[in-house]
C-alpha positions in Angstrom: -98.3 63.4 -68.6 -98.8 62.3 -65.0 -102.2 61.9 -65.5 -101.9 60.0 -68.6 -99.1 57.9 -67.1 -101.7 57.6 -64.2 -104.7 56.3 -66.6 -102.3 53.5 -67.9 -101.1 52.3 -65.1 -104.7 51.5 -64.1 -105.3 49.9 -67.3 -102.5 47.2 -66.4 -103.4 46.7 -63.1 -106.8 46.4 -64.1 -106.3 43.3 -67.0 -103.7 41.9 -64.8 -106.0 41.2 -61.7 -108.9 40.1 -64.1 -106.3 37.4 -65.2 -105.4 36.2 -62.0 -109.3 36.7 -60.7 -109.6 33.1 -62.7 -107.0 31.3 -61.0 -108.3 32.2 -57.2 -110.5 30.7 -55.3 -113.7 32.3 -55.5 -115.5 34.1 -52.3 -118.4 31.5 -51.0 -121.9 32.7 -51.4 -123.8 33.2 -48.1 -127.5 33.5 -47.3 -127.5 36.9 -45.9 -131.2 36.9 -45.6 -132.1 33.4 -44.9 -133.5 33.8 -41.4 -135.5 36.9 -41.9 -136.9 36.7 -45.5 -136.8 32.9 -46.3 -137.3 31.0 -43.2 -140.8 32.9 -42.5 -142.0 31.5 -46.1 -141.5 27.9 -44.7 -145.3 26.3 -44.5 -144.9 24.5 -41.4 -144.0 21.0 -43.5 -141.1 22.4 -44.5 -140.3 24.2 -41.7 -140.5 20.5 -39.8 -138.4 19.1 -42.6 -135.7 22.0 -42.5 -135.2 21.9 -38.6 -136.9 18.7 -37.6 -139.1 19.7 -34.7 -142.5 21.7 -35.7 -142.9 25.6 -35.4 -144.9 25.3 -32.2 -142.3 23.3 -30.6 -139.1 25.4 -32.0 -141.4 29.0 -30.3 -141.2 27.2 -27.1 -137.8 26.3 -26.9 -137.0 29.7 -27.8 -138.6 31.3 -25.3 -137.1 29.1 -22.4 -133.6 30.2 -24.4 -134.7 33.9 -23.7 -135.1 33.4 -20.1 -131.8 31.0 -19.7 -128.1 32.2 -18.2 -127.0 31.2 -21.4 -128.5 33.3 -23.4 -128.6 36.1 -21.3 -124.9 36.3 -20.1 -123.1 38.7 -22.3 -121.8 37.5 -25.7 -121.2 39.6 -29.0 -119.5 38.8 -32.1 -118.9 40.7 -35.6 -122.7 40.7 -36.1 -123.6 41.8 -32.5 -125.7 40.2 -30.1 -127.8 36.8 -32.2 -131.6 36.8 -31.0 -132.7 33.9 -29.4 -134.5 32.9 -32.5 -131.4 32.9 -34.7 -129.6 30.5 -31.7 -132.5 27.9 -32.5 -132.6 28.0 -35.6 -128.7 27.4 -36.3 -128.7 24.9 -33.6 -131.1 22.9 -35.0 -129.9 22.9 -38.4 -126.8 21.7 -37.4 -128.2 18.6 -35.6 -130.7 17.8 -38.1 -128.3 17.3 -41.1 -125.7 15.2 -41.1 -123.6 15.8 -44.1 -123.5 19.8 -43.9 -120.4 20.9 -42.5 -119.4 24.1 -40.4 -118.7 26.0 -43.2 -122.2 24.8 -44.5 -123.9 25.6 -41.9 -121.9 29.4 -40.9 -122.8 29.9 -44.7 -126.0 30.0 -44.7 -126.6 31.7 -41.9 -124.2 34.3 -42.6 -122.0 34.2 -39.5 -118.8 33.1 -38.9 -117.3 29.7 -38.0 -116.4 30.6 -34.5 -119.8 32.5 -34.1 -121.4 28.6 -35.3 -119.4 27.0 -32.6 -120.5 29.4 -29.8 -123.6 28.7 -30.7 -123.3 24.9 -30.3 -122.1 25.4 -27.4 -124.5 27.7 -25.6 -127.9 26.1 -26.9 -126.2 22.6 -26.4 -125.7 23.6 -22.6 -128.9 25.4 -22.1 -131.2 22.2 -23.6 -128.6 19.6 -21.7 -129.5 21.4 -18.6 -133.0 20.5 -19.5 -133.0 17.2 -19.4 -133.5 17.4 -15.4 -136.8 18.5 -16.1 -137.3 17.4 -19.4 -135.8 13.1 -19.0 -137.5 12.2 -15.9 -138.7 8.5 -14.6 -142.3 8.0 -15.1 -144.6 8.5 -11.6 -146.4 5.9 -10.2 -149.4 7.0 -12.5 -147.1 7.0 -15.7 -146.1 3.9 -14.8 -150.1 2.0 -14.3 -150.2 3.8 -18.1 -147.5 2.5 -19.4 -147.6 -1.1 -17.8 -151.2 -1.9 -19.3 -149.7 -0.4 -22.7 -147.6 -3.9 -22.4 -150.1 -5.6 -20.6 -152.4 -5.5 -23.5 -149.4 -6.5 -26.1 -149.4 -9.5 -23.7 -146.4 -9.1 -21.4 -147.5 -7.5 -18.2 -145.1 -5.6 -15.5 -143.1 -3.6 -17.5 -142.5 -0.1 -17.2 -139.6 0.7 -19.9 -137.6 -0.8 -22.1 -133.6 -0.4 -22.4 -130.8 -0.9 -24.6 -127.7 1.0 -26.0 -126.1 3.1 -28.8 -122.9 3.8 -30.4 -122.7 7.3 -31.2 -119.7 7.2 -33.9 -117.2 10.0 -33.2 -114.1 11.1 -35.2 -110.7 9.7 -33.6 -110.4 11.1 -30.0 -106.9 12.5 -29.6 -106.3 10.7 -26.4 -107.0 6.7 -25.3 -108.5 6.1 -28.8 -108.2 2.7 -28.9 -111.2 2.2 -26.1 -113.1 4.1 -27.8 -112.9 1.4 -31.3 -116.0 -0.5 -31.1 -116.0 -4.0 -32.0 -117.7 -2.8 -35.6 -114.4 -0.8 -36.1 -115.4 2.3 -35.6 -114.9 5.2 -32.6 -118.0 6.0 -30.5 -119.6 6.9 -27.4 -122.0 4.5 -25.8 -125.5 5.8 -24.8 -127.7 4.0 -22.5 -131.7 4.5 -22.8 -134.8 3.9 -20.5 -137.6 4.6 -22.7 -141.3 4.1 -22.2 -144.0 2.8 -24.6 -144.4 6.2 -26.4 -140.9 5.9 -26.8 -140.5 8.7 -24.6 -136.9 8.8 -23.6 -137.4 8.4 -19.2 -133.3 7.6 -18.5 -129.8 8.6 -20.1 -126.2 7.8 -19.3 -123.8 8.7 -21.9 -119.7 8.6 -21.9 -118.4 5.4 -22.1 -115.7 4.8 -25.0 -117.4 2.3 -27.8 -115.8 -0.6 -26.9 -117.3 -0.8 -23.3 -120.3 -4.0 -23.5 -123.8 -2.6 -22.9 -123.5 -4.9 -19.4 -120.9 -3.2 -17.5 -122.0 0.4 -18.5 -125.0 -0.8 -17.0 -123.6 -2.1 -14.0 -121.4 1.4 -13.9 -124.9 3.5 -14.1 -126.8 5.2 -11.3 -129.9 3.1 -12.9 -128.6 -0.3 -11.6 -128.5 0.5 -8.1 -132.2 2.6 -8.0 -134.2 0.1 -10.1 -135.6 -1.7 -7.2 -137.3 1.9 -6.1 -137.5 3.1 -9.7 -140.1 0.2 -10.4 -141.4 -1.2 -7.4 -143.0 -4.1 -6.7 -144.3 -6.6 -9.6 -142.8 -4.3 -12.0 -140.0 -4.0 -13.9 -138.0 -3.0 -17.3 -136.9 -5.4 -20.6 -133.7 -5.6 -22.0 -132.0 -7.7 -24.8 -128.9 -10.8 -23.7 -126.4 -8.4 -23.7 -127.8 -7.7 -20.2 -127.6 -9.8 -16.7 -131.3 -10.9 -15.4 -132.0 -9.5 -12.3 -135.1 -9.0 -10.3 -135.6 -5.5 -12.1 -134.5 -6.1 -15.4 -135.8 -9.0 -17.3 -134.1 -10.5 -20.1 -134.1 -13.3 -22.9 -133.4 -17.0 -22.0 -130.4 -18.2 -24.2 -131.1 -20.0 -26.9 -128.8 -23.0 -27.6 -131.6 -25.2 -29.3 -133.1 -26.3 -26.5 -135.6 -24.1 -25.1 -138.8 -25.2 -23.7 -142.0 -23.7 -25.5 -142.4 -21.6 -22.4 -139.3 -20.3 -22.4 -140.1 -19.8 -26.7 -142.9 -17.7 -26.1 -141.5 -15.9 -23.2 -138.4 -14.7 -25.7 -141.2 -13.9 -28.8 -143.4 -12.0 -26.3 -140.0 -9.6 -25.0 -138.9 -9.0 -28.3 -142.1 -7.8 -29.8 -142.3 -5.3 -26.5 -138.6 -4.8 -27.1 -138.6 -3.0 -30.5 -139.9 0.2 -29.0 -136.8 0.9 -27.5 -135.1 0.0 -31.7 -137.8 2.7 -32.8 -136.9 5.1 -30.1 -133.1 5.1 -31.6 -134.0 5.2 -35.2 -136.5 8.1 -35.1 -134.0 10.3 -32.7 -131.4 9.8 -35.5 -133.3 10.1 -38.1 -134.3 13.6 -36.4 -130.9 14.8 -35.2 -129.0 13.3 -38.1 -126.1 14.7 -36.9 -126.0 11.6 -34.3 -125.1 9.2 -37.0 -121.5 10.8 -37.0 -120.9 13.5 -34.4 -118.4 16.5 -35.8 -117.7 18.2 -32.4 -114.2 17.3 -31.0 -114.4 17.4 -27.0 -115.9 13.9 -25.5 -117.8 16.1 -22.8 -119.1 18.5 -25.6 -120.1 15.4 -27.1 -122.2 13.9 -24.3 -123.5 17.3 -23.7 -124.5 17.0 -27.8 -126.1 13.6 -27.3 -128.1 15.0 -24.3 -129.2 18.2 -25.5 -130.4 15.8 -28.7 -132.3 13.6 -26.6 -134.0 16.5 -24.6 -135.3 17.8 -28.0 -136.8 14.0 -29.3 -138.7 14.4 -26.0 -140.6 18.0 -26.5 -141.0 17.1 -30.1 -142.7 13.5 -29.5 -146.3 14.7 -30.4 -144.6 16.1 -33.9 -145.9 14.3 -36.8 -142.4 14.0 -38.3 -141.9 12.3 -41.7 -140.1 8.8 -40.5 -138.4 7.0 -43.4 -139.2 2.9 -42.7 -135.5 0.7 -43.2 -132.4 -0.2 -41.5 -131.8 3.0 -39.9 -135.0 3.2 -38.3 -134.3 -0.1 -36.0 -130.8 0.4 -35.8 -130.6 0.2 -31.4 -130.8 -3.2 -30.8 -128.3 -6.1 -31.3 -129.6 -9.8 -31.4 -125.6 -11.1 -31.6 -124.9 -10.2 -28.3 -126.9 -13.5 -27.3 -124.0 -15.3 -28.4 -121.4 -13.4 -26.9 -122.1 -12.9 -23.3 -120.8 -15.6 -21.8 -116.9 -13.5 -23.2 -118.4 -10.4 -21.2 -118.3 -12.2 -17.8 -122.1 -10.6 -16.6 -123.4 -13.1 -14.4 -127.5 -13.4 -14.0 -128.8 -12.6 -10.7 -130.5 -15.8 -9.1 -133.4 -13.8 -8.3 -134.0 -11.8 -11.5 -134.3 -15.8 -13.1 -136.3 -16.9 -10.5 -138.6 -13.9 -11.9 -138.4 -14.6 -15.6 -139.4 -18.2 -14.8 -142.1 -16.8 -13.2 -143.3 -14.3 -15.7 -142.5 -16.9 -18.5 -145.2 -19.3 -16.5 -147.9 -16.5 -16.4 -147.9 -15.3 -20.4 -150.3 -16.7 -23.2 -149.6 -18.0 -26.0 
């Protein structure tokens, strides 16, 4: 009787759950084998697609990783101690895709969401500290290649190119209106040096969005070492929303009444200038997660942006698949020619004493 009371019982229970089994959210599926059985089947086009730097590339980060204090200071979770490999790989998925979210990501990798963000964290530290060895100014050879790179496009003396980029953010819980950029939305201005191969060569990241690209140059270490960072004869381009100096040349403004000097001059800078547009477009197009950062802290952020930038340079020689349009020359902003005089930069009497005097020198 027990028994039989017993056997109906579980019949109920049984039919009821089934019932309610329709009305719950159903468990997500994860990849529990996606690193070890379905990553290795990657030719190495799709592997370059999937995690945006080639195979070569990704086996020499991770061995760096091995040897780093990040890797190697303890750290376990419900899955025990992640190889190095498995780092990498998550790491880079997460800044190559933009639209995947942490529960994307965690998912297919089978580890939790707390497990993604140490992972972030740690890989985003290790390859951020990198970038001391890895985002360097050219030497004085670098710099006689680099120069007859422009020579030879007819602009002679220059040994990098700058500009800036908003890095859009979600709303920062504290002082978010200077972080609103005059395009209405929140980001974090990055500052670029970048060389003919558009080899990223100087970085300074942090300022809220709404900071003009003139006073976070004015603000960065760069502005005070140029005159040793180029030397003599030499120096680097940058659009109007910059002040001429001595080491940074710049466009004249054009109000309708330039001289055909000063014409060719501004033709000549902007054809050299678009390496530092191309430089911008193919690191996003890369690290996709730079068209709309997820992470919450403003220094994880920079740290993010950094770490991203370290990776463009080891993968430069990668014959990544770049997708031509907007996005691609996305750094540059012609406009800000007619809105410098509101920024109050002020032109350096030398720096257009120079740009009158390379203006004079250039063919047409």
């Amino acid at each position: 009787m027990i028994s039989d009371i017993s056997s109906s019982s579980s019949s109920l229970t049984s039919s009821s759950s089934s019932s309610d089994e329709e009305n719950l959210p159903q468990p997500r599926p994860k990849n529990e084998n996606y690193v070890e059985q379905t990553v290795p089947q990657y030719n190495n086009t799709v592997f370059l697609e999937h995690f945006r730097v080639s195979r070569n590339v990704f086996q020499g980060i991770v061995e760096r990783f091995r040897q780093s204090d990040q890797f190697n200071i303890g750290h376990s979770g419900g899955f025990g101690k992640l190889d190095a490999e498995y780092h990498i790989l998550v790491f880079l998925w997460f800044a190559g895709h933009q639209t995947a979210s942490f529960r994307d990501v965690s998912d297919r990798f089978n580890i939790s969401i707390s497990s993604l963000f140490r992972i972030i964290k740690r890989v985003t530290a290790f390859l951020s500290n990198l970038g001391r060895d890895l985002i360097t100014w050219p030497s004085n050879e670098e710099k006689n290649i680099i120069e007859g790179h422009f020579e030879a496009r007819g602009f002679p003396g220059v040994v990098g190119v700058i500009d800036g980029s908003h890095i859009k953010i979600d709303k920062p819980s504290e002082d978010a209106d200077s972080y609103l950029n005059r395009k209405h939305f929140f980001s974090i201005q990055m500052q670029v040096v970048c060389d003919h191969q558009r080899k990223i060569r100087d970085i300074f990241i942090g300022y809220p969005g709404s900071v003009h690209d003139s006073r976070v140059f004015r603000t960065s270490p760069l502005s005070t070492q140029l005159e040793e960072k180029c030397g003599r004869n030499r120096y680097i381009l940058g659009d109007g929303g910059y002040p001429c100096t001595r080491y940074l040349l710049t466009p004249y403004r054009d109000r309708g009444e330039l001289t055909a000097v000063q014409s060719n001059y501004n033709r000549k800078l902007a054809s050299s200038r678009y390496i530092i547009e191309h430089c911008f477009g193919i690191l996003k197009q890369k690290f996709r997660q730079l068209y709309h950062v997820k992470l919450r802290s403003i220094e994880d952020i920079c740290h993010f942006i950094r770490a991203c930038c370290v990776l463009h340079n080891l993968a430069l020689n990668d014959e990544f698949p770049v997708e031509e349009g907007p996005n691609l020359n996305e750094g540059g902003n012609e406009e800000v020619l007619l809105e410098i005089e509101g920024d109050g930069h002020y032109d350096d009497r030398n720096g257009l004493e120079m740009r009158n005097y390379v203006s004079r020198m250039l063919n047409f």
